[in-house]
C-alpha positions, 0 to 999 in steps of 0.5 A: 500500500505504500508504494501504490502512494497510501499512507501505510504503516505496519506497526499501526496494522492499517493504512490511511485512504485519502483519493489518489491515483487512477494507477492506485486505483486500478490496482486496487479494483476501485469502482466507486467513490461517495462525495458527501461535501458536494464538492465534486472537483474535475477529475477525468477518472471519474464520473458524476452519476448520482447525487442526493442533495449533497452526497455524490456517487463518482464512478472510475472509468479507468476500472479493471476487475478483481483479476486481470492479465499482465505481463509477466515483467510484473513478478520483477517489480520490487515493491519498495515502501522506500520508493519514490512513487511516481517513479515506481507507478511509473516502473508499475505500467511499464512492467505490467502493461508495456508502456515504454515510456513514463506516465507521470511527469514531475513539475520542474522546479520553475514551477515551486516557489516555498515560503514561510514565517519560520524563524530557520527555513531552509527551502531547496526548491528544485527538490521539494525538500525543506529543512526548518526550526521553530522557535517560541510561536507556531509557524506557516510553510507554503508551498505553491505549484504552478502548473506548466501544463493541463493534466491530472496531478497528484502531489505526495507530501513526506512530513516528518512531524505531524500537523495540520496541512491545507491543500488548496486548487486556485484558493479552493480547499481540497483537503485539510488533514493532519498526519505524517505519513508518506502520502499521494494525494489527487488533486484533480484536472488541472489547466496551464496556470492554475496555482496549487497550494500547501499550506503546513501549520509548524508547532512552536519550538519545533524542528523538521523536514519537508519533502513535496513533489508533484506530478501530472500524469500523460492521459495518452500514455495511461490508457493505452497501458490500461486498454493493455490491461483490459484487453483480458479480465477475469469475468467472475461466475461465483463470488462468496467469502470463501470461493470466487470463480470466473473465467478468462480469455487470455490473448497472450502469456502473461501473469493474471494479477488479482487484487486479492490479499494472501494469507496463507489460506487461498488456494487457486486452480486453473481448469480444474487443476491445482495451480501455483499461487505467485505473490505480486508485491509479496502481497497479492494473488497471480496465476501463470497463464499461458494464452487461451481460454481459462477457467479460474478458482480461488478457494479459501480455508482457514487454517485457524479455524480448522485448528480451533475446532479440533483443540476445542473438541479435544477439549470438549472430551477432556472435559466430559470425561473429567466431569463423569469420573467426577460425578457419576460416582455421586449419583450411582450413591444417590440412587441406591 
């Protein structure tokens, strides 16, 4: 999850949603968005399709299915937590879907101004990277991205200290949350000109870093790698929490990628056969596939279940037989 952009840690055993890249999307199998401030920015991945006073159901046009067929370059891709993420999702579709050229572009550095209050700023605008310190009052760090070309961007903020930021497209607010993680954030469509805002709130007496790079993405690009992907899908014929099946017409020898989370517990079979799991980002389900048409099943059965039931059973005999040899003596007594 960290390396798809989310903000992700393993101690906290969770990871923090906020909207992000249709390439994060795609991946994740994400259909559906609810709006409930009824601010619906423009944003070429999704559509408006349903609304109810204030809330708004958006729908990913760049969607792909549980299970899809990509290249077999896919297996290489390391997903490093400690990756730039526009360079990894960039690696991610070249791999995956054979696009020989980078989807995102970062903003040069013309584009960046950072200012700030702080008693000690050390801004480096060509890397996004900021030291500062400050001293007995709070203090407000902005930066502003102007943006040299239409396109979808996405910024990724690297906080080293937890506060209150305010992203903002020409003066309107888009977000206002509060943590540190490493995180990609949507900020939406934009035109040539239009000014991108980060304002970062320091705590008084503090010292600490600031990393934010952006980019926008090259529509052309990503569809065509996405079109790759489509081309083949997993048409699912039965869904429940233990079983999925489905079926797939692949048009080339590849890996087929689903966006289902191993545990140990899965186990997959291609018609009709067992088949080995491969785990794509030490995480998700792929299956070897060679060109053709397939069936596909995933079967789950948990282990701990199977084990709970049998020490709860061992248990169970122990018990009935403690409690008879305790017992049956005393009512044989009674009765006589």
């Amino acid at each position: 999850m960290r390396a798809l952009g989310y903000g992700a840690k393993n101690t906290y055993n969770r990871y923090c949603f906020e909207e992000s890249s249709p390439v994060a999307n795609l991946f994740l199998g994400l259909k559906y968005m609810i709006e409930r401030d009824g601010n619906v920015e423009k944003n070429a991945y999704f559509d408006d399709i349903y609304s109810v006073d204030k809330v708004h159901l958006l729908e990913n046009n760049a969607y792909l299915p549980l299970g899809f067929l990509a290249n077999s370059q896919l297996l290489n891709v390391k997903f490093s937590s400690d990756g730039y993420r526009f360079s990894f999702q960039n690696t991610l579709m070249r791999n995956a879907a054979g696009v020989q050229k980078d989807i995102w572009r970062t903003m040069l550095r013309r584009t960046l101004t950072i200012t700030g209050d702080c008693p000690t700023l050390k801004p480096q605008p060509n890397t996004g990277y900021c030291d500062y310190i400050t001293e007995d009052k709070s203090g407000i760090i902005t930066y502003s991205y102007t943006a040299d070309r239409e396109g979808f961007m996405c910024i990724v903020l690297d906080l080293s200290k937890r506060n209150n930021f305010t992203v903002k497209l020409n003066g309107n607010t888009l977000y206002n949350e509060s943590y540190s993680l490493t995180q990609m954030l949507s900020v939406g469509d934009v035109q040539i000109g239009d000014v991108v805002e980060i304002e970062l709130k320091c705590k008084a007496n503090e010292t600490g870093t600031i990393k934010i790079s952006a980019g926008i993405l090259n529509e052309e690009l990503f569809r065509q790698g996405y079109e790759t992907l489509a081309a083949s899908v997993l048409e699912v014929t039965a869904f429940s929490n233990t079983r999925v099946a489905g079926a797939i017409n692949c048009n080339r020898d590849g890996v087929l990628y689903t966006s289902i989370p191993q545990d140990g517990n899965w186990s997959a079979y291609v018609d009709g056969e067992p088949a080995e799991i491969v785990l794509i980002g030490d995480a998700m389900i792929g299956l070897l596939m060679c060109e053709g048409e397939h069936t596909v099943e995933f079967a789950y059965h948990n282990k701990a279940f199977s084990l709970g039931w049998k020490v709860s059973l061992a248990f169970l005999i122990v018990f009935v037989g403690i409690y008879l040899a305790v017992y049956k003596p005393k009512f044989r007594r009674y009765r006589g």
